[in-house]
C-alpha positions in Angstrom: 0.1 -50.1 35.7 -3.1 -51.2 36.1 -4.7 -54.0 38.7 -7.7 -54.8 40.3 -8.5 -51.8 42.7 -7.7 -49.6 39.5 -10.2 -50.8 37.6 -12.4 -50.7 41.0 -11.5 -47.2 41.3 -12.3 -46.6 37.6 -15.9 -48.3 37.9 -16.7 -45.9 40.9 -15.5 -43.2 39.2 -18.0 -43.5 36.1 -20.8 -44.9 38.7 -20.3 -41.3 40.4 -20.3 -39.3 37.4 -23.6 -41.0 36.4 -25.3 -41.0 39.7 -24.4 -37.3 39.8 -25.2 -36.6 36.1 -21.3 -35.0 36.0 -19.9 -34.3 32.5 -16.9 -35.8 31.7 -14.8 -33.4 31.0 -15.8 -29.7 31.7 -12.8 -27.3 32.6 -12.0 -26.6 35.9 -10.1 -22.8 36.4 -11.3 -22.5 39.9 -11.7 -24.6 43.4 -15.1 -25.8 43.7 -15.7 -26.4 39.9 -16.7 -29.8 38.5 -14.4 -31.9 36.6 -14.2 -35.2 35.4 -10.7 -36.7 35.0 -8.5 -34.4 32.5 -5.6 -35.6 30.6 -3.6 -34.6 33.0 -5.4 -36.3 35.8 -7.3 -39.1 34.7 -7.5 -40.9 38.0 -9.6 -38.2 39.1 -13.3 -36.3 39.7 -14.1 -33.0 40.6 -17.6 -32.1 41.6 -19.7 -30.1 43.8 -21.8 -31.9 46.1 -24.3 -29.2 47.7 -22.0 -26.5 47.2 -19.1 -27.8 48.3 -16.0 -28.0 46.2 -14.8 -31.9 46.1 -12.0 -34.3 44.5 -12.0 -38.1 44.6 -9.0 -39.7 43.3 -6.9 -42.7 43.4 -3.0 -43.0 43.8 -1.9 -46.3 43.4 1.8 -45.4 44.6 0.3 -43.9 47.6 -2.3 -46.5 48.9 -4.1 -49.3 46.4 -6.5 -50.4 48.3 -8.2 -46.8 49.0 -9.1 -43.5 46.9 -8.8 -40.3 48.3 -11.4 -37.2 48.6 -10.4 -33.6 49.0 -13.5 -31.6 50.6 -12.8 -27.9 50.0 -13.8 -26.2 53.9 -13.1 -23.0 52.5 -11.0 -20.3 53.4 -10.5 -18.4 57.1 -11.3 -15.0 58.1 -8.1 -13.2 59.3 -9.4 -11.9 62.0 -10.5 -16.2 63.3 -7.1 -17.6 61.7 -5.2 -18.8 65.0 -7.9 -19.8 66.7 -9.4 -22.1 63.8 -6.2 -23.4 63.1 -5.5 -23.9 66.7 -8.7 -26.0 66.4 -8.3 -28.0 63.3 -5.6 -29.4 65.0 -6.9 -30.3 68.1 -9.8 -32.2 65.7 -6.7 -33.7 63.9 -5.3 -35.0 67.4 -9.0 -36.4 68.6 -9.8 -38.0 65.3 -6.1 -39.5 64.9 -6.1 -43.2 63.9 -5.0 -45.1 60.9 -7.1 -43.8 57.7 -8.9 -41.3 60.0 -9.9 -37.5 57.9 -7.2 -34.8 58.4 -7.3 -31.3 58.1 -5.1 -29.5 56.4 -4.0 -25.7 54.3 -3.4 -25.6 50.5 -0.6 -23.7 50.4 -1.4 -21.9 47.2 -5.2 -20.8 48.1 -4.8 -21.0 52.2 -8.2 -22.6 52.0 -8.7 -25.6 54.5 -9.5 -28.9 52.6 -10.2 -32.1 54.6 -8.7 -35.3 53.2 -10.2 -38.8 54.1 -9.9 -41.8 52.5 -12.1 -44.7 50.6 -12.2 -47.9 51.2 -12.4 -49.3 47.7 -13.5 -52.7 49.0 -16.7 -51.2 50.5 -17.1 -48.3 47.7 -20.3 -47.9 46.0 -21.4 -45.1 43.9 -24.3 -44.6 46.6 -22.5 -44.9 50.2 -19.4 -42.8 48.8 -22.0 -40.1 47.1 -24.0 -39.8 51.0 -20.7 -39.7 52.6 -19.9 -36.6 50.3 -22.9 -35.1 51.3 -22.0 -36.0 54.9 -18.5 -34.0 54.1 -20.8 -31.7 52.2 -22.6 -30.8 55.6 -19.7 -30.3 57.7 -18.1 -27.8 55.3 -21.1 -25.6 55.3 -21.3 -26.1 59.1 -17.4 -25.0 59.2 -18.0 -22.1 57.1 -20.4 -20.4 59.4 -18.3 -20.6 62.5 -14.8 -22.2 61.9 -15.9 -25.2 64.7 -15.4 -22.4 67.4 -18.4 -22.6 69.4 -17.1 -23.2 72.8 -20.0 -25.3 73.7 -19.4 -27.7 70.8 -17.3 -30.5 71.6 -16.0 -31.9 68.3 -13.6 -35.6 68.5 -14.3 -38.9 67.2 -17.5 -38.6 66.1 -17.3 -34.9 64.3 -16.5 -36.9 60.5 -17.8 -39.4 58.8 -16.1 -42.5 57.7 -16.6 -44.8 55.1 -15.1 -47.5 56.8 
């Protein structure tokens, strides 16, 4: 079925390929690779965005009014696993609101990926390709210490939002 915010969604989606010179369909085998809506998942684009694995997408049976990214953090050294975890879900609690980014594990590749939403109302191919690179930013800064500085004080204002 397909409405108003679908064919929003689909406009984006071409406005980002373009504005990030994306092919449209390269293979993806791995996290992290680019990848332009399949036939399997149309409703969707995979691209890196200064190194940093990303998905936007759009579920109509899950919100209509919004599409969805999936920034890839990375994974967790073993040795740093509780206590990141332990704070990725304090972040969660601080940041918790309606639409507000969460943290979370893929269970198959235990990497942590960071879901936020997109307005689609207020989507542009320019404000949702700087909020990537906003995303983009944190994920590098995650990867060099997991947020566990003690004299950082991540809440509210650690992400982004679109809205």
């Amino acid at each position: 079925m397909s409405g108003p915010m679908q064919a929003r969604f689909d406009m984006l989606r071409q406005g980002m390929v373009d504005a990030v010179n994306a092919q449209a369909t390269p293979p993806a085998t791995r996290p992290g690779q680019s990848q332009a809506g399949t036939e399997d998942d149309p409703d969707s684009l995979a691209l890196v965005i200064d190194g940093v694995g990303m998905l936007l997408t759009y579920r109509s049976e899950v919100s209509d009014s919004c599409a969805f990214v999936f920034t890839e953090f990375g994974s967790i050294a073993p040795e740093a696993e509780l206590a990141a975890l332990r704070r990725l879900l304090e972040i969660n609690f601080l940041m918790y609101r309606g639409g507000a980014p969460a943290f979370t594990r893929d269970p198959d590749s235990g990497h942590i990926l960071l879901l936020c939403e997109v307005p689609l109302e207020v989507a542009t191919p320019d404000t949702v390709l700087a909020y990537l690179r906003q995303l983009a930013g944190h994920a590098r800064q995650w990867r060099q210490g997991h947020y566990l500085d003690p004299h950082a004080s991540p809440g509210t204002g650690v992400l982004p939002s679109l809205a």
